[in-house]
N, C-alpha and C positions, 0 to 999 in steps of 0.2 A: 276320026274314030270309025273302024269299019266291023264288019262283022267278024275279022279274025282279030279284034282285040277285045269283043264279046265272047267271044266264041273262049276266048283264053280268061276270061275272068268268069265265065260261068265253071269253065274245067277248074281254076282256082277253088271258088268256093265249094263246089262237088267234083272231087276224084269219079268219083262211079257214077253211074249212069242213072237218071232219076227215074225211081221206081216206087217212091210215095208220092201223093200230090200236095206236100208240103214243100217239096223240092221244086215243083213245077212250078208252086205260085209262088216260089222265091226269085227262081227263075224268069219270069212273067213279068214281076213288082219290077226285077234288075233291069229287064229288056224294055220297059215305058220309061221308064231314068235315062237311061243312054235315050231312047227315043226324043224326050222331052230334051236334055240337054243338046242332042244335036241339032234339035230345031230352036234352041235359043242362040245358039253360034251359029249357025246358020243365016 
């Protein structure tokens, strides 16, 4: 898993560009999951 298939699951869930910070810490939560998961496969 790298960051262009972050990269394509963050565009997934938000077409547009975040511009609340509800979007950001969705964003956030999504990005320590991949983080966590890749350091269990790992």
């Amino acid at each position: 898993m790298g960051l262009n298939f972050i990269n394509g699951k963050v565009r997934q869930v938000m077409p547009t560009s975040p511009s609340t910070p509800d979007t950001r810490i969705l964003v956030f939560m999504i990005f320590l999951l991949f983080v966590q998961f890749s350091g269990v496969f790992d």
